[in-house]
N, C-alpha and C positions, 0 to 999 in steps of 0.2 A: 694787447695781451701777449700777441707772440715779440715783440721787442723784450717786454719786461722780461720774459721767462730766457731770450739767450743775453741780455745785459746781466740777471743772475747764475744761470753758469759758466760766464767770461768770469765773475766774480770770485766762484767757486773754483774755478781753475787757477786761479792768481793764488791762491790763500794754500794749496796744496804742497807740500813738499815733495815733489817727486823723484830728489835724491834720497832720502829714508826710505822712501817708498818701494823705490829697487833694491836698496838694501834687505828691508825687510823680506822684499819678494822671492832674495838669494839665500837668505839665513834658512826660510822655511822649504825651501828646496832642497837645501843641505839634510838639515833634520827627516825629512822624507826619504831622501834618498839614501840614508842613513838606515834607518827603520828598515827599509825594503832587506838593504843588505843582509842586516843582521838574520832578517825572517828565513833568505833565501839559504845562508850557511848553519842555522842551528834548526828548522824544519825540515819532515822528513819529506822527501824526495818523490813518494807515492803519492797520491793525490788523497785528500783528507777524507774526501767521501768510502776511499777506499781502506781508513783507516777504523777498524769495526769493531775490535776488539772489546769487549765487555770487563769491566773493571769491578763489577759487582760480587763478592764471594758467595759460590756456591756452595749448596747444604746439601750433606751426606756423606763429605769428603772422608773415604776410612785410613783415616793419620796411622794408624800400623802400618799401612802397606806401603805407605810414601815414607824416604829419608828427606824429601824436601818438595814442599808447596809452593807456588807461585804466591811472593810477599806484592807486588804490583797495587795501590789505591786507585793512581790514574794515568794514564797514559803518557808518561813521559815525553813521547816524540810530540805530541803537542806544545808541551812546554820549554821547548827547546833547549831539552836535555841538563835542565835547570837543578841539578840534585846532588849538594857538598857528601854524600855520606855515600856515595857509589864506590864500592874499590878499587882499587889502582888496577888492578886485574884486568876487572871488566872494562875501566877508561881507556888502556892498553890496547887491549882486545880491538874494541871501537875505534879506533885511530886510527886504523890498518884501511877504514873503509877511504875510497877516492871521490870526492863529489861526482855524483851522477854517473859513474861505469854502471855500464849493464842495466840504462832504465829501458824499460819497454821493452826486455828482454835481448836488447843488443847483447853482442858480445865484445869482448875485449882481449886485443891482440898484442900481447907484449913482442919487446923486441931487446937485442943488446942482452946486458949481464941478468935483468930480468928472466927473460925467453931460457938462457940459461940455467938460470937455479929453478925456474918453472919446471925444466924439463927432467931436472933431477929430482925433484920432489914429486912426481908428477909418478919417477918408478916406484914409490913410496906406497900415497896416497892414491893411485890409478886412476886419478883424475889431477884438474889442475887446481891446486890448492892455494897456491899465490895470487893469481885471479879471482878464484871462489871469497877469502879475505878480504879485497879490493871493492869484492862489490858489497851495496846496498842490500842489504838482508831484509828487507822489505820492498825488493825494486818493483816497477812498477813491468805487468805482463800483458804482450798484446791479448787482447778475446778475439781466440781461435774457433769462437762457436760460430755456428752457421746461421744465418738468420733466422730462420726456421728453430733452431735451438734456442733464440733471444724472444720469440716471439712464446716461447710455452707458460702457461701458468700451474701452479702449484698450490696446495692446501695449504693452509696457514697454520694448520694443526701436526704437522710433521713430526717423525720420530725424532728421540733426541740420540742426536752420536757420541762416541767415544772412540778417539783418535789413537789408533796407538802405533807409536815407533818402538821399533828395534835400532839401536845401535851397538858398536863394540870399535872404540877407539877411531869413530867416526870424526872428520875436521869439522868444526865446533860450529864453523861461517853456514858450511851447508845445511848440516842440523837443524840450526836456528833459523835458516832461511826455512827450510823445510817448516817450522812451528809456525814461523812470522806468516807464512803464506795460508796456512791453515787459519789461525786466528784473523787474521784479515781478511778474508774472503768467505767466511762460511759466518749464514747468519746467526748471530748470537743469541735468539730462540732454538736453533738445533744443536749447535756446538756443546755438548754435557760435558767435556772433559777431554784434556788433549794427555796422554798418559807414555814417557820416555822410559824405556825400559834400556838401562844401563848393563851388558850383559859382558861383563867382567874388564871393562876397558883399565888398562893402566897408562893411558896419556895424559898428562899434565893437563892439558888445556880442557879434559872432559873429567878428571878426577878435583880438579883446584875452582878454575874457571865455571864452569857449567853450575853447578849447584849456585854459586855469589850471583849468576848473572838471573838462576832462576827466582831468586828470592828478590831481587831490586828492580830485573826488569820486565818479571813476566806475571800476569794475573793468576790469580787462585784455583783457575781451569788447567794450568799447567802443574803435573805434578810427577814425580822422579821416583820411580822403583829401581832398585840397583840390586843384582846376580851376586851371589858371593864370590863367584867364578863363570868362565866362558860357558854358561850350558849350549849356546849351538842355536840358530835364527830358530829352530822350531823348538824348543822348551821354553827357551825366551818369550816365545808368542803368546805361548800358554800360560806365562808369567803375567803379563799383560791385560790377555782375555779374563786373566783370572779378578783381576783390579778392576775392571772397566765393570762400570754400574750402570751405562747407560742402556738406550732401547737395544741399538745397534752397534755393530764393532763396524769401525773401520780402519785396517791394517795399513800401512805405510813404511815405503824404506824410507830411510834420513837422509836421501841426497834427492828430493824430490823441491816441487811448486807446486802447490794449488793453483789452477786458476780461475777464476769468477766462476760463479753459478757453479762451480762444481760438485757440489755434493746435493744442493736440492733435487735434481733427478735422481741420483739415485735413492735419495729418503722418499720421496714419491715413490717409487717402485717398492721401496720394501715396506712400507705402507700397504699399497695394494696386494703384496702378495709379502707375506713375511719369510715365505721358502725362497723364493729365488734370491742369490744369490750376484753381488751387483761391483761390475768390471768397467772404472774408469777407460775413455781412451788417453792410450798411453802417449805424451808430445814428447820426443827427443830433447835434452840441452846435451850440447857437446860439451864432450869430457874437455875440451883442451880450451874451450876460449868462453863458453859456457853461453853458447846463442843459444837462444831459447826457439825451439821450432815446431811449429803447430799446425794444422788443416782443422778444415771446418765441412770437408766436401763430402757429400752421401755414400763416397766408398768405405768401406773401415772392415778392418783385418779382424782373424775371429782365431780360435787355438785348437789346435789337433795334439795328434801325439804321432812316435815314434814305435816299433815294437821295440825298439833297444832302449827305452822308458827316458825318451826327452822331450820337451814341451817344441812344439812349432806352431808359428803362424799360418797362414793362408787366407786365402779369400774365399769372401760367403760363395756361393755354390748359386750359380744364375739364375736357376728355379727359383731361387729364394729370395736373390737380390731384387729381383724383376718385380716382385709382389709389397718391396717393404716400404714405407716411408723413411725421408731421412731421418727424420726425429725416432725411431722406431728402437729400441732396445735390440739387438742381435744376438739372436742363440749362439752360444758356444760351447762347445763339447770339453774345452779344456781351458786355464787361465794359465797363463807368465805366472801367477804366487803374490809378487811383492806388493801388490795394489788392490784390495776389493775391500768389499761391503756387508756385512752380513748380520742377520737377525743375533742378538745374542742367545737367547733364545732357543734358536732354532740351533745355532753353531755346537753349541752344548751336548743337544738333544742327539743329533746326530755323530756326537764322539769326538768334538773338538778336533786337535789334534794328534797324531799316535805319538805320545810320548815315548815310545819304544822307539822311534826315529830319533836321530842326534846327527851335530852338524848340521849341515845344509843340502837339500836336494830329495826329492822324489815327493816331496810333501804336495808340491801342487799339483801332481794328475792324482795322490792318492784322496783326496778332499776334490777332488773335483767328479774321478769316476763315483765317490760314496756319495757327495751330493746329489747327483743324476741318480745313482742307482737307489736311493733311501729318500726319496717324497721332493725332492729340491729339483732345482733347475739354476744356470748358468747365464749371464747374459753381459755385453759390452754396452754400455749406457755411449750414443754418439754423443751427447748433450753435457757429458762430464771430464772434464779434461785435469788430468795431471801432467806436468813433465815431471823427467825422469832421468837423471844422469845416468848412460849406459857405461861400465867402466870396463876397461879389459880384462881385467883379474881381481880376485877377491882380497882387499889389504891386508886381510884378516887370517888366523889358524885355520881350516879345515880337517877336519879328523881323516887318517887316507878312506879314501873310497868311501866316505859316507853318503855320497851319491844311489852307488850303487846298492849298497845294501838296505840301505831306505827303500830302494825301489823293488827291492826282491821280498821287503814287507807287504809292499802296496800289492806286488804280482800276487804273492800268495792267497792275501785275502780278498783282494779284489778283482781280479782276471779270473780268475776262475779256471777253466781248462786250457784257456787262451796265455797263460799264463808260460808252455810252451813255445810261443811265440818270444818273449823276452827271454828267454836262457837260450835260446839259438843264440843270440846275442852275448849273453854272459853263462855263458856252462858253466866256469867257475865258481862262480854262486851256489850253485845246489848242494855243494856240499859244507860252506862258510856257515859258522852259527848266526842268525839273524834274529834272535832272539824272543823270547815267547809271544805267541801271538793270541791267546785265548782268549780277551778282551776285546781285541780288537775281531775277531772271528763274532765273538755273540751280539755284535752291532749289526750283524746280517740277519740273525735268527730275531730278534727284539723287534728291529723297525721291519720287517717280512720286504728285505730289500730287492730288487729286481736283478735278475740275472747280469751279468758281464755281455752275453749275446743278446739280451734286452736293449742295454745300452748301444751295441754297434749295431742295432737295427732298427732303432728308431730317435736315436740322438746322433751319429755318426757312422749311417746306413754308406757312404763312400769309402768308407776304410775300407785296402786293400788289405785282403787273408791269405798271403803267398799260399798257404797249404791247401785252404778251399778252391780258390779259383782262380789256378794256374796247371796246368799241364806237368809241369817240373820247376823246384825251386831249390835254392840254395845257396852257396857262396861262388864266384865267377871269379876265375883265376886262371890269369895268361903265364905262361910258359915261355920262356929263351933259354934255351942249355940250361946250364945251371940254377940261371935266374928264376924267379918266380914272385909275381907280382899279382897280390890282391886288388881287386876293382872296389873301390870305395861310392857307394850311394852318396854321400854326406847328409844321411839320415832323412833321406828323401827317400818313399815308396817308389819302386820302378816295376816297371813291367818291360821285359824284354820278348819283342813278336817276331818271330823268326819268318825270314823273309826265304822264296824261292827264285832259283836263277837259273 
């Protein structure tokens, strides 16, 4: 038996061609390797599982308020950008990108005649715009959570959001990174609507470009309000808030990334409590080379204020830290502005934003003291992370000093007597028209809002009261002959203790 069976495969072996054989074994290596090619340069660069975007059109859309809807059936980047009727615009546009810059949130360091016209465009756009182009608008971002943040579960029943951007002659890459990061990362049972409020831009590539690309390459969840003119990041907002039909608003600037998991914690929380009010932690990308940089570790920064009415950082206060979990939400007396979460609802209820502000500046501690002080509460979600391009100056008009007088809105109506305290800072002010405040005043009497001294004794009980609890205060100034030189804080509280010798 066993002769017969190796006399018939001596047989079978004779009878075979195994010059065809390798032939054939070459040909179908070729066509393989062929395939692969094709998938690896017309597939998007993110990983597929991280491509989530919901292609389904959503109902309620109000066509008045939009000039343009996301036209999208299905996801292009899967089909490897297979579509004759795309415009030369948008083909254009796309071409710019470099295989694989910037996945996993590396950055990318030009050099030579590059680095140069980077650096000039860069005075431009205040960040680097030549690199922002280059890269993948969908790239792929390390997860910055902590384990303890991968390990949390969430209801399946979650509010639904509404995403909304401010831009004004923003670079089209960022933008659209910013959109692509949101519709990629946020599950498409919460995502209700991602909503661009175009606030009087006249650049080619956001007046031409942007609309062609929202119609061929973005879904029906994408849709385009446009300003007749510049009104300023805070009437804009209110442009926005005013379109968004979802449960929740979530505000965003246009040079941001989502990254994973980020928004379910916070829809968790305004879930459980629909007042509080809910503050991604903010990841760095640098302006210049656009590294994406993130922690996951149980420290995390919280916001105070200045009496000269500017937003600061600091760290939670050890009594506190010592008690919290990392996964734990952190109280904060005050927010940065460009990034949080809020009931729409509730955002409303309590006075939206003071359209009597314009321009940009003082909006975030005045919506943050009236939150605290009017039924709400404040918090930094560890578990939610955005980046955030920090730029050095604003590319944009600002009205002069809108800063300011924003803030001497916010003083009047909401400091209270404390209020004092910031025109030691700007005296100048008290005599500028800041213009009517009646409305904004009867949001105190309506919601029976808590005092200003309510607020720094039981939300930011360490705020230092130069006037209460110092011996002597005022401004500190050296003398040489002639000279005379003011001592700058840089809007750091100090205490100076006079020492004996």
């Amino acid at each position: 038996m066993g002769f017969n069976l190796r006399l018939s495969l001596l047989r079978v072996r004779q009878r075979i061609n195994f010059r065809f054989l390798r032939i054939l074994l070459v040909f179908v290596y070729i066509i393989v390797t062929g395939f692969v090619l094709v998938y690896h340069f017309n597939s998007p660069s993110a990983p597929l599982e991280e491509l989530l975007v919901d292609n389904s059109h959503s109902h309620g859309v109000a066509s008045d308020k939009f000039v343009v809807v996301g036209g999208l059936q299905r996801d292009f980047r899967r089909d490897g950008f297979q579509d004759p009727n795309i415009p030369e615009s948008v083909r254009q546009f796309e071409s710019l990108v470099g295989d694989g810059k910037g996945e996993n949130g590396a950055g990318v360091h030009l050099t030579g005649r590059d680095q140069e016209e980077a650096e000039e465009l860069q005075k431009i756009w205040a960040f680097n715009k030549l690199t922002s182009d280059r890269i993948s608008l969908w790239r792929s971002l390390p997860d910055g959570r902590s384990t303890q943040c991968k390990a949390l579960h969430y209801d399946s029943d979650l509010p639904h959001a509404s995403v909304v951007i401010i831009f004004n002659n923003e670079a089209l890459s960022a933008l659209l990174r910013t959109v692509w990061s949101v519709l990629d990362r946020t599950p498409k049972d919460i995502l209700h609507e991602v909503i661009l409020v175009d606030d009087g831009s006249n650049h080619t590539e956001i007046m031409s470009v942007l609309p062609e690309y929202i119609k061929h390459r973005l879904p029906s969840k994408v849709r385009l309000v446009k300003n007749a003119a510049q009104y300023g990041l805070i009437r804009a907002r209110v442009e926005g808030a005013k379109a968004a039909t979802g449960d929740f608003i979530v505000f965003l600037d246009s040079h941001c990334e989502a990254a994973k998991g980020w928004l379910e914690p916070m829809a968790q929380r305004i879930k459980d409590d629909p007042t509080v009010v809910q503050i991604p932690r903010i990841d760095m990308i640098d302006a210049t080379s656009l590294s994406y940089y993130g922690s996951g570790g149980g420290t995390i920064s919280v916001g105070g204020f200045t009496w000269s009415g500017h937003f600061t950082w600091e760290g939670i206060p050890a009594e506190t830290a010592s008690k919290r979990k990392s996964t734990d939400p952190a109280k904060t007396a005050t927010m940065a502005g460009g990034l949080f979460a809020i009931n729409r609802e509730f955002f409303w209820k309590i006075g939206g934003y003071d359209e009597g502000m314009f321009g940009w500046g003082g909006e975030n501690l005045e919506l943050s003291f009236r939150v605290w002080r009017c039924g709400g509460s404040m918090e930094i979600h560890p578990c939610s992370h955005v980046g955030h391009i920090f730029r050095p100056f604003h590319p944009y008009h600002i009205p002069h000093d809108s800063h300011g007088i924003n803030t001497a809105r916010m003083a009047e109506v909401w400091m209270d007597d404390y209020k004092r305290m910031f025109y030691m800072h700007r005296a100048d002010l008290k005599t500028v028209d800041i213009g009517d405040l009646t409305e904004r005043k009867a949001i105190v009497d309506r919601l029976k809002c808590h005092s200003f001294k309510w607020f720094l004794d039981n939300v930011y009980p360490h705020k230092f009261i130069p006037d209460e609890q110092s011996i002597a205060w005022g401004r500190l100034r050296a003398s040489d002959g002639d000279k005379k030189v003011c001592i700058d804080h840089l809007q750091r509280d100090m205490i100076l203790i006079p020492t004996e010798h």
